[in-house]
C-alpha positions as a Python dict, from the first residue, in 0.01 Angstrom:
ca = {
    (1, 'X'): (0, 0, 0),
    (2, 'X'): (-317, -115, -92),
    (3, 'X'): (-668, 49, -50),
    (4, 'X'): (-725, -247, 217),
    (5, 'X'): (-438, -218, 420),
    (6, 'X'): (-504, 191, 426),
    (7, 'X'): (-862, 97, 553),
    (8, 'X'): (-742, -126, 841),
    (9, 'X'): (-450, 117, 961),
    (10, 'X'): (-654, 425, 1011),
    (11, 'X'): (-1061, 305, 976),
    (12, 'X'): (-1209, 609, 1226),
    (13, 'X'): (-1523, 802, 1136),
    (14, 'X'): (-1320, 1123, 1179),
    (15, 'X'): (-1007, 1053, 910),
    (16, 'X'): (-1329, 893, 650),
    (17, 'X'): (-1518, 1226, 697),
    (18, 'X'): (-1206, 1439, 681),
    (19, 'X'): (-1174, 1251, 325),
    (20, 'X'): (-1491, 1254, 185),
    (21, 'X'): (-1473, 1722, 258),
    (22, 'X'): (-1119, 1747, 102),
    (23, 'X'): (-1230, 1540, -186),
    (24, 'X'): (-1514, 1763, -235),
    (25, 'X'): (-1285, 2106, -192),
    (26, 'X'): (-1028, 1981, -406),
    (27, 'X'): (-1320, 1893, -683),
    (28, 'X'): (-1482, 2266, -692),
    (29, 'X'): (-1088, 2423, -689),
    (30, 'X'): (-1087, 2509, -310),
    (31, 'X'): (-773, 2484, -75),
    (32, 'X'): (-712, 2222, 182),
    (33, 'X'): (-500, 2263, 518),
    (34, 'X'): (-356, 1881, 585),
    (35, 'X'): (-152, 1656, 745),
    (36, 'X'): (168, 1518, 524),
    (37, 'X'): (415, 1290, 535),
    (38, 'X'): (628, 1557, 669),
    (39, 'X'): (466, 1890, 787),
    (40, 'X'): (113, 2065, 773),
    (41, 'X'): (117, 2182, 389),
    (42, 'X'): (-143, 2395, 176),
    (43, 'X'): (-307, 2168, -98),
    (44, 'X'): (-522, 2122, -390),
    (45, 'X'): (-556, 2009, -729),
    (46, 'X'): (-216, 2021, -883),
    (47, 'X'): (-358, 2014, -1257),
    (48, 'X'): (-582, 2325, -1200),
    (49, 'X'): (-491, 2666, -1263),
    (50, 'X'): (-724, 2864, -1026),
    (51, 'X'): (-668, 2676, -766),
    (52, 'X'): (-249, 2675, -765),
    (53, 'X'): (-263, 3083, -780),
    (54, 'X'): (-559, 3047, -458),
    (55, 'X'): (-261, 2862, -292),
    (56, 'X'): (13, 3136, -390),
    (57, 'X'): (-212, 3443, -248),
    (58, 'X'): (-261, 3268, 69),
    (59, 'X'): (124, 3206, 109),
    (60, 'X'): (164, 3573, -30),
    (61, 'X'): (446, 3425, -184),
    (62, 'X'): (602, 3483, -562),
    (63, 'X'): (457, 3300, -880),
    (64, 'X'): (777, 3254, -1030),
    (65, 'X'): (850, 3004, -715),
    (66, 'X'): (735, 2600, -799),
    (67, 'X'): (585, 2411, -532),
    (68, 'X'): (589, 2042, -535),
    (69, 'X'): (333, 1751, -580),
    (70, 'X'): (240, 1443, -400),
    (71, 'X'): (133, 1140, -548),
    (72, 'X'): (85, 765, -415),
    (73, 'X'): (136, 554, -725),
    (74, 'X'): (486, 512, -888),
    (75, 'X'): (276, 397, -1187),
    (76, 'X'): (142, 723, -1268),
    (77, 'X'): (461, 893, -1268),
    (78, 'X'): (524, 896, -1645),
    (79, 'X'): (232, 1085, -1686),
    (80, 'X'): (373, 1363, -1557),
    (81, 'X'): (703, 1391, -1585),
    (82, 'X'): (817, 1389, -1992),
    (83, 'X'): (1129, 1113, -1913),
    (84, 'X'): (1194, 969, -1600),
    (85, 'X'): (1549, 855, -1519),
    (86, 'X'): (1534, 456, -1431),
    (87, 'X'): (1721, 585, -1091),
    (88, 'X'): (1425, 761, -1018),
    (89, 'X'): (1246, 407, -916),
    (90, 'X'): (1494, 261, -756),
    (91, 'X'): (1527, 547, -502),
    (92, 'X'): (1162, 553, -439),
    (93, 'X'): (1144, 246, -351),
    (94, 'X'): (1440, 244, -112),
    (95, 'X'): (1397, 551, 61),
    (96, 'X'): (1284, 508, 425),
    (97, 'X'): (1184, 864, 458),
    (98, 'X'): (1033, 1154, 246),
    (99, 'X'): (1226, 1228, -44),
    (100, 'X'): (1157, 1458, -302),
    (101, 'X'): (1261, 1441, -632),
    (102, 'X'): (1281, 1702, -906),
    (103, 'X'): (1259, 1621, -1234),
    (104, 'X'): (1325, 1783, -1575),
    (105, 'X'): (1028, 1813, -1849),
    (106, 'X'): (674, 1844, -1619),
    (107, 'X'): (370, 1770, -1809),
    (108, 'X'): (15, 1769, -1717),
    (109, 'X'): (-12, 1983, -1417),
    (110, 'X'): (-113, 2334, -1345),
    (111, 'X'): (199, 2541, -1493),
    (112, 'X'): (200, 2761, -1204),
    (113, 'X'): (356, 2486, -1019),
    (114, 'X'): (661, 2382, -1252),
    (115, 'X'): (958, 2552, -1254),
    (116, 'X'): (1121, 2796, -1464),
    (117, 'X'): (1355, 2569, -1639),
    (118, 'X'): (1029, 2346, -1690),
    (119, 'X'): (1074, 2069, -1392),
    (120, 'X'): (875, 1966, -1092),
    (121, 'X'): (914, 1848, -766),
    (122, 'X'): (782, 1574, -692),
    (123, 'X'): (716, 1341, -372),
    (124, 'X'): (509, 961, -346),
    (125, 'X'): (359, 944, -20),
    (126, 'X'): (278, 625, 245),
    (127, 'X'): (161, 822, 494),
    (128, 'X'): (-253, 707, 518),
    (129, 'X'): (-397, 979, 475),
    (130, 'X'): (-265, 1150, 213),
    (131, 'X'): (-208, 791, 79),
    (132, 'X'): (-607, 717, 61),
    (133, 'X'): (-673, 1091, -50),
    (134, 'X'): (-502, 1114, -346),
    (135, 'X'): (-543, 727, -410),
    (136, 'X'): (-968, 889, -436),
    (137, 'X'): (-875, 1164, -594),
    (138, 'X'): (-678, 1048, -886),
    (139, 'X'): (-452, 1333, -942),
    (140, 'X'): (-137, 1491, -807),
    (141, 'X'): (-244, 1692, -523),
    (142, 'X'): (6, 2022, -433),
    (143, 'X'): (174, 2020, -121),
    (144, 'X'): (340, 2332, 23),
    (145, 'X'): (425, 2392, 381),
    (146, 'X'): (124, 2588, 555),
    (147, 'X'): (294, 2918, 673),
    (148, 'X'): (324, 3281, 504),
    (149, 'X'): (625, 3286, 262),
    (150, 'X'): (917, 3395, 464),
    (151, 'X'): (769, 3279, 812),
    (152, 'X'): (855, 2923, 968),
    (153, 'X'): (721, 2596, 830),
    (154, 'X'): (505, 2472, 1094),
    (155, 'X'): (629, 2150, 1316),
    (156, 'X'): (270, 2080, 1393),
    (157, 'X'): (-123, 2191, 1367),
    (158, 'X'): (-36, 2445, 1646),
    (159, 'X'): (251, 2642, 1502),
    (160, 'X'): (47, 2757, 1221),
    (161, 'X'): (-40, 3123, 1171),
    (162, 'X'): (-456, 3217, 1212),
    (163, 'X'): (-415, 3402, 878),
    (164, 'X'): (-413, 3019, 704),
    (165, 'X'): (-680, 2872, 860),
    (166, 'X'): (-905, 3128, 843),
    (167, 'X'): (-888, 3167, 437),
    (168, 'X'): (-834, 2835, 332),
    (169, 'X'): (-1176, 2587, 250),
    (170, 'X'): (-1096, 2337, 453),
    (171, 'X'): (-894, 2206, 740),
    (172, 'X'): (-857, 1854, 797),
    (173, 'X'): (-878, 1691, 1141),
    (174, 'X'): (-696, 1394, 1143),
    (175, 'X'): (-423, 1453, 1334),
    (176, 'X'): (-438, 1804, 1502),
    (177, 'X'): (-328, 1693, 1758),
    (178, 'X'): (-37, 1526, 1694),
    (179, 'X'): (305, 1690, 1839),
    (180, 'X'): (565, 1427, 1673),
    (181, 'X'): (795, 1609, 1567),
    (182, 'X'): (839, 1671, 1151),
    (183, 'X'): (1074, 1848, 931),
    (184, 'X'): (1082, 1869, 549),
    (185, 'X'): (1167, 1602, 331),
    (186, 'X'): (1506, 1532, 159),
    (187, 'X'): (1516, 1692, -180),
    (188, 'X'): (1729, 1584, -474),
    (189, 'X'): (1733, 1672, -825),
    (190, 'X'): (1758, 1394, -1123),
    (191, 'X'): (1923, 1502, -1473),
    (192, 'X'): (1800, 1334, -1753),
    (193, 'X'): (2126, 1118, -1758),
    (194, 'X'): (1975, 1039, -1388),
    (195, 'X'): (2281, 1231, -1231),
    (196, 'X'): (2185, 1375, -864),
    (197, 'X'): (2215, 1637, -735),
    (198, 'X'): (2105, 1657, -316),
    (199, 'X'): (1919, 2018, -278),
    (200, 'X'): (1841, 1949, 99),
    (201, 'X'): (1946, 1643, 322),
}
């Protein structure tokens, strides 16, 4: 989607102010509280250090757990992921919902975010805003659901805990008031081979 088409979908004073404060939070290593493709998630700057292990204290949750990025340009993939199956394309572009996909070999992101066994989750994103965010920021940005580890993700802005909003830097707007419904996103896992493997449906 183009930076045009983004502009005439969702051109409100609100969403372009809501931009302009998470770009500056995610800039100084803060934490954002936004509106996915799929639920309310916890983000920031998915290549700094700091800022990933802000995001694990405030989800009280393991560092030896990965969290997954979102990105908006398929183009940009290669840069940080080591080898990327030629599958891997073809089900982004097909997909007609949010799919994440986990690849082997991560490379130039925060380490606190990859896996273990080296790989990361990772997710492109049409949804406007976090479409035109990440389009200005020009980085991955992380995206974990916006609850205390252990707790329920939260369906909406309303179903999340007090305890989040009150610590994180920022919380966006847009869309507070929104009560679609949402659920997490698919998840699969590619081999190198581009085998899959479906983690959630």
């Amino acid at each position: 989607m183009s930076k045009r088409d983004l502009s005439e979908r969702v051109d409100t004073s609100l969403f372009r102010d809501d931009i302009n404060k998470c770009l500056e939070v995610l800039k100084n290593g803060g934490i954002i509280l936004y509106p996915t493709d799929t639920i309310w998630g916890l983000g920031c700057d998915a290549t700094n250090e700091d800022a990933v292990r802000k995001v694990f204290a405030i989800k009280k949750r393991s560092d030896s757990k990965s969290m997954l990025v979102l990105m908006e340009n398929i183009n940009l993939l290669e840069r940080y992921v080591n080898k990327v199956p030629d599958v891997a394309y073809d089900l982004i572009e097909i997909t007609d919902k949010p799919l994440t996909i986990i690849y082997s070999g991560a490379n130039n992101l925060a380490s606190g975010i990859i896996a273990e066994d080296g790989s990361i989750g990772i997710r492109f994103t049409s949804e406007p805003f976090t479409s035109m965010l990440i389009q200005r920021f020009r980085k991955p940005i992380v995206s974990t659901s916006a609850n205390i580890s252990g707790k329920r993700s939260p369906a909406n802005f309303d179903d999340i805990d007090e305890d989040i909003i009150n610590v994180v830097d920022y919380t966006v707007k847009y869309r507070q008031t929104d009560k679609t419904p949402a659920s997490p996103s698919s998840i699969i896992k590619l081999g190198e081979a581009g085998e899959i493997k479906i983690i959630r449906k």
